[in-house]
C-alpha positions as CSV (number, residue, x, y, z in Angstrom):
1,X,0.0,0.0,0.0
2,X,1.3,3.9,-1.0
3,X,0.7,6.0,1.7
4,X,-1.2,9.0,0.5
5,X,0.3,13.1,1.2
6,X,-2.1,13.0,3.5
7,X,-1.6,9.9,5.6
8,X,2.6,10.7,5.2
9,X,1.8,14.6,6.7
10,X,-0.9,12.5,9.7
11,X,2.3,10.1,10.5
12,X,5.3,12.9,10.5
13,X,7.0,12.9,13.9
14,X,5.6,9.8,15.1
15,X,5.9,6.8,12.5
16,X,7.6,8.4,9.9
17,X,10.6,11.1,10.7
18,X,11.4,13.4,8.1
19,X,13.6,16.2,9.3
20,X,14.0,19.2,8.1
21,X,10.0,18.8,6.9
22,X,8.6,21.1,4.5
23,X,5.0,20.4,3.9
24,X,5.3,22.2,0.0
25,X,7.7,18.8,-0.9
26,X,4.5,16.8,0.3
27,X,2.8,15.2,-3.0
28,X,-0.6,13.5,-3.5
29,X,1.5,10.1,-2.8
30,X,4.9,10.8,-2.4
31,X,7.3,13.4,-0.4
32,X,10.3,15.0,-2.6
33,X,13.7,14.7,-0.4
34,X,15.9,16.9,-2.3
35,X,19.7,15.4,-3.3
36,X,22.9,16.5,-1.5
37,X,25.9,18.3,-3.7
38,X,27.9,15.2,-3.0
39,X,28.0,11.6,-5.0
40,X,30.2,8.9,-4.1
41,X,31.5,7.0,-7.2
42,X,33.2,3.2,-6.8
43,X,36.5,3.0,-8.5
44,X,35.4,-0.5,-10.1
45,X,33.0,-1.0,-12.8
46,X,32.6,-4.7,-10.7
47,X,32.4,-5.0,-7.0
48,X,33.3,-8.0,-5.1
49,X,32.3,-8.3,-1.5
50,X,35.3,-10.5,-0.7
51,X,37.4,-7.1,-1.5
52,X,37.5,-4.2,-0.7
53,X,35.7,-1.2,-3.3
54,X,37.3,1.8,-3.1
55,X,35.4,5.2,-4.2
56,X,35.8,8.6,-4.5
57,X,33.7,11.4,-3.7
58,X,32.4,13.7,-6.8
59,X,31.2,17.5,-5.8
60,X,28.3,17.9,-8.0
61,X,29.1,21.9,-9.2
62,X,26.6,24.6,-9.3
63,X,25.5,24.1,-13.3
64,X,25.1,20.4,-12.8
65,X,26.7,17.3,-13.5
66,X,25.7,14.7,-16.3
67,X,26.0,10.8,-15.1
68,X,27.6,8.4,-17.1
69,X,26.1,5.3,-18.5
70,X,27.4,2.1,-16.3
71,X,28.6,3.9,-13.4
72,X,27.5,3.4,-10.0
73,X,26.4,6.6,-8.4
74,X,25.6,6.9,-4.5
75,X,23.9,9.8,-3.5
76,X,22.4,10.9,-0.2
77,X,19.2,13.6,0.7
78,X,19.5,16.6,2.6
79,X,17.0,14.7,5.2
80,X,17.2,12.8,7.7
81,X,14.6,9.9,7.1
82,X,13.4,7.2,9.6
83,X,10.1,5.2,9.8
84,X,9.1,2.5,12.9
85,X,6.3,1.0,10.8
86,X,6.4,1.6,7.2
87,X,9.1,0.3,3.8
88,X,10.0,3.6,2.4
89,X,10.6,3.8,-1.5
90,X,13.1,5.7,-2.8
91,X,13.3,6.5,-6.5
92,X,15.3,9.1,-8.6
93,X,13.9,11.6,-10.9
94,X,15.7,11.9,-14.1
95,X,13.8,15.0,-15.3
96,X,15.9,16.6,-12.8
């Protein structure tokens, strides 16, 4: 079940923990977390769990940054998420 803008704003502080909260990112279904000015990149186009996968951090700049294809991207929000009750979903938005 998606939780509707509603229900997400009815659970904030209790179930769900969205900090800092700013009920304009709040959607008919979804909230928008907005994406930090840091990515980390792995070195490694294949990563092994029996060694170790070294990365490097990417600043994205101020005009932007294009990703390439087959390249593994971590990026983190601005938020702080947490939820006691609920699996959150987490998907990019690449018309931004």
């Amino acid at each position: 079940m998606i939780l509707s803008g509603k229900e997400i704003a009815r659970h904030i502080g209790e179930e769900i923990v969205i900090t800092p909260f700013n009920p304009k990112r709040l959607n008919p279904n979804s909230y928008n977390l907005t994406l930090a000015d840091e990515l980390m990149v792995y070195d490694n186009y294949e990563l092994d769990m029996k060694k170790k996968n070294t990365g490097h951090l990417l600043k994205i700049p101020q005009e932007g940054y294009v990703l390439e294809p087959n390249k593994l991207y971590l990026g983190r929000t601005h938020e702080y998420t947490k939820t006691t009750c609920f699996v959150p979903m987490l998907e990019g938005r690449s018309s931004v």
